[in-house]
The first five atom37 places (N, CA, C, CB, O) and aatype in JSON, in Angstrom:
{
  "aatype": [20, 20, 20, 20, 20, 20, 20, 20, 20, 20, 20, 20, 20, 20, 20, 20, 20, 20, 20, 20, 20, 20, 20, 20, 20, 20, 20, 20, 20, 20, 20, 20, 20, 20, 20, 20, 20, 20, 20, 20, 20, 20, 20, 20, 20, 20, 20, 20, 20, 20, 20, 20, 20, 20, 20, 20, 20, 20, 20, 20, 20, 20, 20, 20, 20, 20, 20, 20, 20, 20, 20, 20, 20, 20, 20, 20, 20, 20, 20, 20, 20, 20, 20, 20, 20, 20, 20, 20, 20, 20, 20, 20, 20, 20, 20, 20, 20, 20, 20, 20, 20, 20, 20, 20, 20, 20, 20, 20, 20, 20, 20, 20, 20, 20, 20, 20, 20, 20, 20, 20, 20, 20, 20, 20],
  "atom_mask": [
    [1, 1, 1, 1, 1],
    [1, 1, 1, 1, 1],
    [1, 1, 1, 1, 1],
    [1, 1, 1, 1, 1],
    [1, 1, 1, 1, 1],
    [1, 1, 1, 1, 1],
    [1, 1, 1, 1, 1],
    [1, 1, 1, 1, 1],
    [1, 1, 1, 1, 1],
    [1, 1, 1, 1, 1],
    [1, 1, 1, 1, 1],
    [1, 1, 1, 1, 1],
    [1, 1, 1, 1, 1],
    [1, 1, 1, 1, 1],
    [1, 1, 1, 1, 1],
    [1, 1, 1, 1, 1],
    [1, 1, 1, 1, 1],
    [1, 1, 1, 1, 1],
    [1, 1, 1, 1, 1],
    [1, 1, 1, 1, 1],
    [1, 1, 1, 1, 1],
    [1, 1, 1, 1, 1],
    [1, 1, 1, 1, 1],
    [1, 1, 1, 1, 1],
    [1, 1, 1, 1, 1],
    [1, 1, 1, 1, 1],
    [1, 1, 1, 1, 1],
    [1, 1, 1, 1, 1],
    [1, 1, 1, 1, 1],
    [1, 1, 1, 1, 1],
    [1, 1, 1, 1, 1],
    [1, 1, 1, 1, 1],
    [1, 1, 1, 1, 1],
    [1, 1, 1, 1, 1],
    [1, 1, 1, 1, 1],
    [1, 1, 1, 1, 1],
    [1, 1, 1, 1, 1],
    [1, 1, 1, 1, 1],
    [1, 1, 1, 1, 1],
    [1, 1, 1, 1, 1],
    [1, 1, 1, 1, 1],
    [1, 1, 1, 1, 1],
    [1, 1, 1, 1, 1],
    [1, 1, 1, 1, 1],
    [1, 1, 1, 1, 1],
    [1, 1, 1, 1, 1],
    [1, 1, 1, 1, 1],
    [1, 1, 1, 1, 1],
    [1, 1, 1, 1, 1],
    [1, 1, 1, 1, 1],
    [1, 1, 1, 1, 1],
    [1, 1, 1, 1, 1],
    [1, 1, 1, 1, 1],
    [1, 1, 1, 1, 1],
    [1, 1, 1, 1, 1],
    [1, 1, 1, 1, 1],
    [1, 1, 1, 1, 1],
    [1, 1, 1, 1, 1],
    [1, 1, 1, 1, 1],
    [1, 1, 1, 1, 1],
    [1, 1, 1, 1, 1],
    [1, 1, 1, 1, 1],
    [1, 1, 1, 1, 1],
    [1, 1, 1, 1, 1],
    [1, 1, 1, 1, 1],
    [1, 1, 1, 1, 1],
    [1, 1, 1, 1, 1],
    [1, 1, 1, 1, 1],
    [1, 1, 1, 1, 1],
    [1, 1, 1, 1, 1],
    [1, 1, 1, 1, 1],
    [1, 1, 1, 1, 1],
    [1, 1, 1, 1, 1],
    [1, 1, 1, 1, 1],
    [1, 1, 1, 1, 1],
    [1, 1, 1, 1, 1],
    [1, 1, 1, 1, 1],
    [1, 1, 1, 1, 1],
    [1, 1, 1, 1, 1],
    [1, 1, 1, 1, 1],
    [1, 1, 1, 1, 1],
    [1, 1, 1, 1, 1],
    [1, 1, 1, 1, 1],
    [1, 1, 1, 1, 1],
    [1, 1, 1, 1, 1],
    [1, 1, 1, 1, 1],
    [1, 1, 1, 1, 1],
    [1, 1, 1, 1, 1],
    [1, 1, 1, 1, 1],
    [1, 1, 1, 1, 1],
    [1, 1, 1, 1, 1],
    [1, 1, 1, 1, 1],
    [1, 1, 1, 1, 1],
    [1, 1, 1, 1, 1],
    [1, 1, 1, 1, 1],
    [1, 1, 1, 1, 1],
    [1, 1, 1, 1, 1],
    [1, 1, 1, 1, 1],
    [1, 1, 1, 1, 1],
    [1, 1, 1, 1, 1],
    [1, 1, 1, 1, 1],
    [1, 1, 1, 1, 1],
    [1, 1, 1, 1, 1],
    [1, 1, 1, 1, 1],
    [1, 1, 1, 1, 1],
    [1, 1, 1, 1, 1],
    [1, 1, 1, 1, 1],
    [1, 1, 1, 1, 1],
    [1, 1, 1, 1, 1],
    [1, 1, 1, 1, 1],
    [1, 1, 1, 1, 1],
    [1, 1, 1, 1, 1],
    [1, 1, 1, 1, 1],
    [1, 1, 1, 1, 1],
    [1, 1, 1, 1, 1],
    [1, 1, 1, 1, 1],
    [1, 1, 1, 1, 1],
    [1, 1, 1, 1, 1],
    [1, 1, 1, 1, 1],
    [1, 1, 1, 1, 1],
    [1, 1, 1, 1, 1],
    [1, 1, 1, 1, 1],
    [1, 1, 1, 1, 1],
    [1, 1, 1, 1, 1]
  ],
  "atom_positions": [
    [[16.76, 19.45, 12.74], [15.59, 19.82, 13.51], [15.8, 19.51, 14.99], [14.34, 19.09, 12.98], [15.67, 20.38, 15.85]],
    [[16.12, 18.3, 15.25], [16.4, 18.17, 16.87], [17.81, 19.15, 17.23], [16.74, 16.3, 17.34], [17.67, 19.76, 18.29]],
    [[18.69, 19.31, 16.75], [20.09, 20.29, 16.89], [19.29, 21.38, 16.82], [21.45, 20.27, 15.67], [19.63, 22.1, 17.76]],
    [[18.61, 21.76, 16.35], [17.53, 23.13, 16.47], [16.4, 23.23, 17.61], [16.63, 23.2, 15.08], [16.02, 24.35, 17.95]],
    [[16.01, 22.41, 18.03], [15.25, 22.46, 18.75], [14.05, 22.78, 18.34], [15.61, 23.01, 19.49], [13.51, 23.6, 19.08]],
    [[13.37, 22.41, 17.33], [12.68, 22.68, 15.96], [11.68, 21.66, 16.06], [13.63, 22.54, 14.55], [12.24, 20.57, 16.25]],
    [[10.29, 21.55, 16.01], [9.8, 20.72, 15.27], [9.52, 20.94, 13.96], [8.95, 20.38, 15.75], [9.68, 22.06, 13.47]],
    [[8.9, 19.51, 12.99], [9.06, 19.66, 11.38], [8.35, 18.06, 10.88], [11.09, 19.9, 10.82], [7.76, 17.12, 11.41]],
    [[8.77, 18.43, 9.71], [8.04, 17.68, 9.0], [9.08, 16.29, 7.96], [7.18, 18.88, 8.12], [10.06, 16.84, 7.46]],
    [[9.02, 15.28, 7.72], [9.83, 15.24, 7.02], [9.28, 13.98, 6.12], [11.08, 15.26, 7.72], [9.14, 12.84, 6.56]],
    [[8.91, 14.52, 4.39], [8.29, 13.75, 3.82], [9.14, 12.93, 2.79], [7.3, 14.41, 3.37], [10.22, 13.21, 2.27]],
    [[8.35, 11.83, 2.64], [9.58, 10.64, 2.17], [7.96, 10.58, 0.44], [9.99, 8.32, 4.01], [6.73, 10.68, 0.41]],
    [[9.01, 10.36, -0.56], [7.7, 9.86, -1.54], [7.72, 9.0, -2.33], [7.22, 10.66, -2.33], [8.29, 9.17, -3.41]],
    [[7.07, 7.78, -2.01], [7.28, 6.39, -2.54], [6.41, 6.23, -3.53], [7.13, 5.29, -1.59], [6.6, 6.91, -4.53]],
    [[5.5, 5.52, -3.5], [4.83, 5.11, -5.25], [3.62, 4.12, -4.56], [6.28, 3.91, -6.72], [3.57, 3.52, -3.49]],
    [[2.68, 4.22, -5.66], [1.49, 2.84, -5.34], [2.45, 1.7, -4.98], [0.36, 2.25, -6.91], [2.33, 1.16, -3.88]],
    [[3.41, 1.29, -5.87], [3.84, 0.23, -5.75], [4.87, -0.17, -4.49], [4.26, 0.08, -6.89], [5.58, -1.17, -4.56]],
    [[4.87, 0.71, -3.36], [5.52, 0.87, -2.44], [4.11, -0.14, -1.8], [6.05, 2.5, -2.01], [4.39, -0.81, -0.81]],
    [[3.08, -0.23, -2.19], [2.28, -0.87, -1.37], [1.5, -2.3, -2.08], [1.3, 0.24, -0.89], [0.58, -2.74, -1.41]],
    [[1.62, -2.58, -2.57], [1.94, -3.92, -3.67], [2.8, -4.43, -4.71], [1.19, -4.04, -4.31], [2.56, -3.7, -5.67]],
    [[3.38, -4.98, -4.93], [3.77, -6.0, -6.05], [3.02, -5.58, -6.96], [3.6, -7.51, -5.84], [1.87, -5.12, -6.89]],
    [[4.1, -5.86, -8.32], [3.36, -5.38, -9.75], [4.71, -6.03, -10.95], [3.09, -3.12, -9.82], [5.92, -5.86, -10.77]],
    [[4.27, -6.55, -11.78], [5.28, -7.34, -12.81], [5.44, -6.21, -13.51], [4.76, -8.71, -13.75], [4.59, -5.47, -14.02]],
    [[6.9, -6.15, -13.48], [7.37, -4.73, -14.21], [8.64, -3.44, -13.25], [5.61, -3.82, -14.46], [9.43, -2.53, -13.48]],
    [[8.02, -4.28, -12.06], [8.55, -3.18, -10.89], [9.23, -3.46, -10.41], [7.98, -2.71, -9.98], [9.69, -2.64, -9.61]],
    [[9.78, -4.68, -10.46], [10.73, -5.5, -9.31], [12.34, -4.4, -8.92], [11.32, -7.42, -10.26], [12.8, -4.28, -7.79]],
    [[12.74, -3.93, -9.81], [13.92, -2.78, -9.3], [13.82, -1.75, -8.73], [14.57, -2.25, -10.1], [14.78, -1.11, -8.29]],
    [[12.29, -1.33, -8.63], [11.89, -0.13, -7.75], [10.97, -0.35, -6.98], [11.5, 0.97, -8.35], [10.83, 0.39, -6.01]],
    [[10.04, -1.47, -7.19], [9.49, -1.66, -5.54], [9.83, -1.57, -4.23], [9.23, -2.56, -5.32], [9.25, -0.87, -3.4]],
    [[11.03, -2.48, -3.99], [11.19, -3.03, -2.53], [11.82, -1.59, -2.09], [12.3, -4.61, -2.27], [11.63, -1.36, -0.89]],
    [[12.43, -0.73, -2.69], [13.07, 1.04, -1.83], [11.94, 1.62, -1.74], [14.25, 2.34, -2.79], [11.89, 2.13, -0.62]],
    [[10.42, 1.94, -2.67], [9.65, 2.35, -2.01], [8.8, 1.76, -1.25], [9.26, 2.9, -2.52], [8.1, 2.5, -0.56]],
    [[8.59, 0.26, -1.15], [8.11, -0.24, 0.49], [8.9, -0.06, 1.46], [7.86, -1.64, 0.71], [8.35, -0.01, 2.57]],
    [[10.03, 0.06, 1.43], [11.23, 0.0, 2.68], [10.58, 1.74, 3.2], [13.54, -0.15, 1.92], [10.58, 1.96, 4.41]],
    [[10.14, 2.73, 2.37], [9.86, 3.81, 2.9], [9.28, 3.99, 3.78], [9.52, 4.37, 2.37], [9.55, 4.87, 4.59]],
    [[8.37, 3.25, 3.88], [7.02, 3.35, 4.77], [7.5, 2.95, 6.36], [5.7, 2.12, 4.13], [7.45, 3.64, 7.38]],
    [[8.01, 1.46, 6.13], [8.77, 1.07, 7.01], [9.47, 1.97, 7.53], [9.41, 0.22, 6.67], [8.98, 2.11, 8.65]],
    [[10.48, 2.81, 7.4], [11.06, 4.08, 7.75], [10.56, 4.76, 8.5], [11.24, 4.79, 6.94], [10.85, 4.94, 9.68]],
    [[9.73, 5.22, 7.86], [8.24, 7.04, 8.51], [7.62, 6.08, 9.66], [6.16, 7.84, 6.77], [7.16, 6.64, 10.66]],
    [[7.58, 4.69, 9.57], [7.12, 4.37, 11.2], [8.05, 4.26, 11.85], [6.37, 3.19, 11.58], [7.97, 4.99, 12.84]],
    [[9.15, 3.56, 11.8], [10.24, 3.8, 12.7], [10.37, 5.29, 12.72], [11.58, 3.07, 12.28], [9.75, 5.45, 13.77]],
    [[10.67, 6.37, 12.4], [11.15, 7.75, 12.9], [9.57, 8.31, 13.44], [12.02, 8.85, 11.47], [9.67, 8.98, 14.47]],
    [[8.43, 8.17, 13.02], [7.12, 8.16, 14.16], [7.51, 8.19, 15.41], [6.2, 6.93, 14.15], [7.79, 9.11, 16.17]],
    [[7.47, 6.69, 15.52], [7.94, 6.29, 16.85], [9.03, 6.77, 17.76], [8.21, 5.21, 16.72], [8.78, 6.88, 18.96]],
    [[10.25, 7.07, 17.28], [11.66, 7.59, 17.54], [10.9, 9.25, 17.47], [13.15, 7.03, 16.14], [10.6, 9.23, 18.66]],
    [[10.59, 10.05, 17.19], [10.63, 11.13, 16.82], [9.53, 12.18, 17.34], [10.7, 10.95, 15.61], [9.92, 13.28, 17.74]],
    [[8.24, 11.89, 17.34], [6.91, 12.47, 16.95], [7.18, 13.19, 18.42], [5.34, 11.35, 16.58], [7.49, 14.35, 18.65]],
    [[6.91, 11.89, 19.49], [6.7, 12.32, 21.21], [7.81, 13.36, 21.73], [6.89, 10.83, 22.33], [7.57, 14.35, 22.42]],
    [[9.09, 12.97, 21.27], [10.22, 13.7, 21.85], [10.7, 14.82, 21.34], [11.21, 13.01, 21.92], [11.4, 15.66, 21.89]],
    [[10.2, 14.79, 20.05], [10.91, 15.71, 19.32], [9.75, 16.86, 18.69], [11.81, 14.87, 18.16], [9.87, 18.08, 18.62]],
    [[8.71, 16.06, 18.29], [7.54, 16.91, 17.55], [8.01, 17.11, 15.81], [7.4, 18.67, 18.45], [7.79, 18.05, 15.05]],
    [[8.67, 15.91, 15.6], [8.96, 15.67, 14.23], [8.34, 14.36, 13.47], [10.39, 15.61, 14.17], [8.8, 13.22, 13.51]],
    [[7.5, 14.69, 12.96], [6.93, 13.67, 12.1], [7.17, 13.19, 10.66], [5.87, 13.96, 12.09], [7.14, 14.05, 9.78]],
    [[7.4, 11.9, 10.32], [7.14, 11.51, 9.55], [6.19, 11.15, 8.33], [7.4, 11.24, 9.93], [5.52, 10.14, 8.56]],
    [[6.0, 11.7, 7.17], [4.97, 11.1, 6.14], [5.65, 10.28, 4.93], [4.09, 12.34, 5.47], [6.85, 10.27, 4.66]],
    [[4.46, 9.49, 4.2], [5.14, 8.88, 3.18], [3.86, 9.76, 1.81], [5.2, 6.77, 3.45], [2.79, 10.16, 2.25]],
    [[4.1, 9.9, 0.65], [2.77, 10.24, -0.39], [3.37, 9.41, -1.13], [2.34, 11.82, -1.12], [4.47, 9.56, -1.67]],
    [[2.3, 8.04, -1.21], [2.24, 7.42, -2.28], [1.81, 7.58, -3.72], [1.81, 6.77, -1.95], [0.86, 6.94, -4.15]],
    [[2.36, 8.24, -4.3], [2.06, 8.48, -5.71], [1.61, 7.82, -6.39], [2.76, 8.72, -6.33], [1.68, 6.65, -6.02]],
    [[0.9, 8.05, -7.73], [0.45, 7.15, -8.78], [1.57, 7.81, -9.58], [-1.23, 7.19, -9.36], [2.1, 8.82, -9.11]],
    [[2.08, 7.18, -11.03], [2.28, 8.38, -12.08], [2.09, 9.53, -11.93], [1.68, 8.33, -13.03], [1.14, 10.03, -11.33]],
    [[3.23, 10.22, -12.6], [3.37, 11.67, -12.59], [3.3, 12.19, -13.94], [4.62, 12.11, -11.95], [4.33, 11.76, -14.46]],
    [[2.64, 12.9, -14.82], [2.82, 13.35, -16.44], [3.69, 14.08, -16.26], [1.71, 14.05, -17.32], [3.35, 15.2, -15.89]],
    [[5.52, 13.76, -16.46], [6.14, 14.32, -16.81], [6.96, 13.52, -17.72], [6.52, 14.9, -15.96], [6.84, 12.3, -17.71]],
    [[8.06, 14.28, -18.77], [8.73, 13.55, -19.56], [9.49, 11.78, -19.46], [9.56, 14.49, -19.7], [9.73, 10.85, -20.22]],
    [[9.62, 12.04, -18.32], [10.36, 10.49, -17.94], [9.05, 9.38, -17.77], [11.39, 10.57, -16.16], [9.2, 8.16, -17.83]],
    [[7.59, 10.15, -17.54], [6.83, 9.43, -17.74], [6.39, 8.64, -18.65], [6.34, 9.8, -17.53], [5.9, 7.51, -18.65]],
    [[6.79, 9.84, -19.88], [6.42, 9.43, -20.96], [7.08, 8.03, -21.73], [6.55, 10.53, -21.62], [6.59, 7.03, -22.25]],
    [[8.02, 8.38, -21.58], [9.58, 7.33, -21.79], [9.18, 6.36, -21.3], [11.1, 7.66, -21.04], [9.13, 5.4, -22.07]],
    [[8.6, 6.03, -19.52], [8.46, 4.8, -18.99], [7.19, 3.92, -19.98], [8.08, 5.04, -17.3], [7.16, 2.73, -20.3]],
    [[6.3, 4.92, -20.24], [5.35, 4.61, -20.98], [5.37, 4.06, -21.91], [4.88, 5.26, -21.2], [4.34, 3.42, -22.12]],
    [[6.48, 3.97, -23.0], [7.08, 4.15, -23.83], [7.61, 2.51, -24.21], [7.98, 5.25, -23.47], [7.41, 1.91, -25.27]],
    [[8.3, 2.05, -23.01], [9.36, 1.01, -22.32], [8.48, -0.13, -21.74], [10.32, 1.75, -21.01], [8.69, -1.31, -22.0]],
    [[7.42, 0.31, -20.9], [6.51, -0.81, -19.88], [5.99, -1.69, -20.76], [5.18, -0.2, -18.96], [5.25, -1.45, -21.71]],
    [[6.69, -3.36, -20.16], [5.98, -4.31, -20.65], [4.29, -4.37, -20.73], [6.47, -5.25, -19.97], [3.74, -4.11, -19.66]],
    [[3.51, -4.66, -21.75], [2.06, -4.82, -21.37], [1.54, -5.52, -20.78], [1.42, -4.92, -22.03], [0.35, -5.68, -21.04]],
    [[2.05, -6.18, -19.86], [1.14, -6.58, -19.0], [1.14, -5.64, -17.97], [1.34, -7.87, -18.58], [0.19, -5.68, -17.19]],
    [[2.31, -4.52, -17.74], [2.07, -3.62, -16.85], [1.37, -2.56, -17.11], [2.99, -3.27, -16.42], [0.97, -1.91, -16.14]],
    [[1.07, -2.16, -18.31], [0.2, -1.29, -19.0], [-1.38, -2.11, -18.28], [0.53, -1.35, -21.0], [-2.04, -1.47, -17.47]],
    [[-1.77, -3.36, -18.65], [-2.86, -3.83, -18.51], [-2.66, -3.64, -16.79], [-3.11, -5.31, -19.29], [-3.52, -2.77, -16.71]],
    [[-2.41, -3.72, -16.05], [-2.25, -4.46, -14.71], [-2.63, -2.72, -14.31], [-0.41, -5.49, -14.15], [-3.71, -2.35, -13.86]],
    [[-1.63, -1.95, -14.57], [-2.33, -0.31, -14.35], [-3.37, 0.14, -14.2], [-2.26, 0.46, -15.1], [-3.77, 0.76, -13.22]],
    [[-4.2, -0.25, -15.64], [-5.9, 0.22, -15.86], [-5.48, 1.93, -16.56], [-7.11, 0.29, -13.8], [-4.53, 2.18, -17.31]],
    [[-6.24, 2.66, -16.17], [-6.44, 3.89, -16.22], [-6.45, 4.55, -14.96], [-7.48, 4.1, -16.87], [-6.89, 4.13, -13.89]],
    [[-6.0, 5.45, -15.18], [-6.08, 6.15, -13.8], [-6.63, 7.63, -14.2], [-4.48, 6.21, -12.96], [-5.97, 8.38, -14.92]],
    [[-7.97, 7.98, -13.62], [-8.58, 9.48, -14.12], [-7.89, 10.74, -13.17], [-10.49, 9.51, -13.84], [-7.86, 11.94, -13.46]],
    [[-7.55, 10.33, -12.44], [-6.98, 11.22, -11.1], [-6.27, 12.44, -12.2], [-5.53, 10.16, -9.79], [-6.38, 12.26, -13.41]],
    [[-5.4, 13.93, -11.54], [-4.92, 14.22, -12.0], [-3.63, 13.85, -12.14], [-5.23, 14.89, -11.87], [-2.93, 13.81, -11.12]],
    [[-3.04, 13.5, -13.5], [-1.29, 13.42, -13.14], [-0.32, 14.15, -13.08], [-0.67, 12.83, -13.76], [0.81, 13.68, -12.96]],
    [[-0.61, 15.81, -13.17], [-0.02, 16.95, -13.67], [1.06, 17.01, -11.9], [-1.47, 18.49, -14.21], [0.76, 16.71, -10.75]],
    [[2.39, 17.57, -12.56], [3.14, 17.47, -11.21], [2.33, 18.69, -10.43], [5.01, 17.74, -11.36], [2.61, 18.74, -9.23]],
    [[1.53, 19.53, -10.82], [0.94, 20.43, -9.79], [-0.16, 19.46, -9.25], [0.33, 21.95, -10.41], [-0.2, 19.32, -8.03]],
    [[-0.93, 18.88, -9.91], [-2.19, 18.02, -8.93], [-1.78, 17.27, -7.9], [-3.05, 16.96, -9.68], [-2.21, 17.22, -6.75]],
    [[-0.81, 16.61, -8.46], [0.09, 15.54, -7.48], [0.79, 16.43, -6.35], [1.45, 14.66, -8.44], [0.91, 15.94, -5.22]],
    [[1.24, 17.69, -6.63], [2.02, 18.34, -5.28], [0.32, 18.91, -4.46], [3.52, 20.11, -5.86], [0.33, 18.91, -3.23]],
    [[-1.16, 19.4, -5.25], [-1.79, 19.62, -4.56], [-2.24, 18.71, -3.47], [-2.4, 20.02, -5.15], [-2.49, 19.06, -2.32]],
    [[-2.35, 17.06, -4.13], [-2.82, 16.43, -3.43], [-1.67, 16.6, -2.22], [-3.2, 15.17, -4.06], [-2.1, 17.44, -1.42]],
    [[-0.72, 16.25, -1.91], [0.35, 16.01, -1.08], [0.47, 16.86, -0.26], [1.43, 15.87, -1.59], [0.57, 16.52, 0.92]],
    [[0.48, 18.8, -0.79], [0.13, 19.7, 0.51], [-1.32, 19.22, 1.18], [0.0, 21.44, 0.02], [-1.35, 19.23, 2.41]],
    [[-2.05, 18.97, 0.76], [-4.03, 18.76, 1.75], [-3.51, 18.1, 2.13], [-5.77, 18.27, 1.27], [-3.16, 18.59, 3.21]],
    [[-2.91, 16.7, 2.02], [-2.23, 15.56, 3.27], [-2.09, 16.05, 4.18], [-0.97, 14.9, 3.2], [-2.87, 16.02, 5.13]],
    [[-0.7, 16.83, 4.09], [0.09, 17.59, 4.95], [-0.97, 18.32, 5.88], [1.07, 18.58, 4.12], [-1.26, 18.02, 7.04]],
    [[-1.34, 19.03, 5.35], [-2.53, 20.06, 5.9], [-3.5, 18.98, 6.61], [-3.45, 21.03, 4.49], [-4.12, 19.58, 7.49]],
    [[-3.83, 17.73, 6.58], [-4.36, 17.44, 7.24], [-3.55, 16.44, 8.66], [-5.25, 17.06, 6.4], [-3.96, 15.81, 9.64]],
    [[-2.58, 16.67, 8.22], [-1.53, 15.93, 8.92], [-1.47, 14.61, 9.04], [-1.45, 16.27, 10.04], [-1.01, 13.99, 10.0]],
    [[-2.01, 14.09, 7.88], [-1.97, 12.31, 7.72], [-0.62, 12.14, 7.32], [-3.08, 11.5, 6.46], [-0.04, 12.75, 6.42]],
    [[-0.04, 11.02, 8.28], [1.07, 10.26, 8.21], [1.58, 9.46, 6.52], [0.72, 9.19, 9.38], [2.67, 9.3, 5.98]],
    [[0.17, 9.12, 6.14], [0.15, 8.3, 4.83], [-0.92, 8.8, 4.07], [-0.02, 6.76, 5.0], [-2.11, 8.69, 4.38]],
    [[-0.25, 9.65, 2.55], [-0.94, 10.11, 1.35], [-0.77, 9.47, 0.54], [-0.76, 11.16, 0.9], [0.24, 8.85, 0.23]],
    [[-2.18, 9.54, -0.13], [-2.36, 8.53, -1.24], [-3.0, 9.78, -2.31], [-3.55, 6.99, -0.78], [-3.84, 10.61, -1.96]],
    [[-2.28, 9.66, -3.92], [-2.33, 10.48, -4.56], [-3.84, 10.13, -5.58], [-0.94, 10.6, -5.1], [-4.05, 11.05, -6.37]],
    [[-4.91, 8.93, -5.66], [-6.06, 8.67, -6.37], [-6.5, 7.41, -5.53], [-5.83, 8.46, -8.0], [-5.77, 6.71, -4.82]],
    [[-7.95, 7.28, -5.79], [-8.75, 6.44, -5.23], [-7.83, 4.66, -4.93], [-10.14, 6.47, -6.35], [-7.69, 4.04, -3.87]],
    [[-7.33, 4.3, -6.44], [-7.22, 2.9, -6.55], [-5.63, 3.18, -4.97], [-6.75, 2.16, -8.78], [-5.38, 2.56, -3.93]],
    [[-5.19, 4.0, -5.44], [-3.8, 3.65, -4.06], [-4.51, 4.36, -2.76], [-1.78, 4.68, -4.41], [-3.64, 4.51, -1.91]],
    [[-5.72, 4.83, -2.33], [-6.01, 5.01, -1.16], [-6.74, 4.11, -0.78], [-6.45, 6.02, -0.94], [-7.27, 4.24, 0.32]],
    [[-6.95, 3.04, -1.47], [-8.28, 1.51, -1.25], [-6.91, 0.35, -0.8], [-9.54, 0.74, -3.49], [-7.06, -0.51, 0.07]],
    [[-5.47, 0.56, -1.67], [-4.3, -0.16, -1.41], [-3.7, -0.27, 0.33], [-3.25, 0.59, -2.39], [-3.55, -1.21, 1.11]],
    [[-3.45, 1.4, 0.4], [-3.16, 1.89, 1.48], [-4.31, 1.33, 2.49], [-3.02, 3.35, 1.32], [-3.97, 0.37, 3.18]],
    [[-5.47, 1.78, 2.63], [-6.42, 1.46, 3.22], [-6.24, -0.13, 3.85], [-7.49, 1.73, 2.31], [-6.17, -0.49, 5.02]],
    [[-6.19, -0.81, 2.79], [-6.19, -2.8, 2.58], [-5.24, -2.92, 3.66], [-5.44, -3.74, 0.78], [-5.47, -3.47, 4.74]],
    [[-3.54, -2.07, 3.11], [-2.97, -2.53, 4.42], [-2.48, -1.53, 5.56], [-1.83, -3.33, 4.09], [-1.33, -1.16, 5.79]],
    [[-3.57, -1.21, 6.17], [-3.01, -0.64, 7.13], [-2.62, -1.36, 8.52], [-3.78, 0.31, 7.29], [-1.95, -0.87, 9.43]],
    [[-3.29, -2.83, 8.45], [-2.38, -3.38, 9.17], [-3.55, -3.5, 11.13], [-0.65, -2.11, 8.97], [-3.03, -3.99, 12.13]]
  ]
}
């Protein structure tokens, strides 16, 4: 995009747990918090000079097969620690939510209520 002379978009997609701690997660947490960290550094580096922005969409669960499997595998206390989540999990709801982000041009998407109250907590 900058070799182009282009502005753009460039979305990174981490997880609720990119924004808290959760027993169960410890091998995939800390790469999707490091994300976030990222999309502000290239913000900063990027947005003014270039007109390239950074986003992160924090996801909840996705209902797809590997979901199922994790489901399958997750200690219960991470089952309990989850709750329910009513949101949609279908990979189309989850890509709808993520284009309206976009479309609204928020830096940070949150895919259901409980990770937009997370996000919210730390914005710091």
């Amino acid at each position: 995009m900058i070799a182009a002379g282009k502005p753009g978009r460039i979305v990174f997609i981490s997880s609720t747990v990119g924004l808290m701690g959760m027993a169960g997660y410890a091998q995939y947490a800390p790469s999707k918090f490091a994300l976030r960290g990222l999309a502000e550094c290239l913000n900063q580096e990027l947005a003014e000079q270039y007109g390239i922005t950074a986003h992160v969409y924090f996801v909840a669960s996705i209902d797809t097969p590997g979901y199922a499997e994790e489901e399958r595998r997750k200690p219960a206390i991470t089952r309990l620690l989850e709750g329910q989540d009513a949101s949609d999990k279908s990979p189309e709801g989850r890509a709808r939510v993520l284009i309206d982000g976009l479309d609204r041009d928020n830096l940070f998407i949150a895919s259901d209520w409980f990770t937009r109250t997370l996000l919210s907590a730390s914005s710091g």
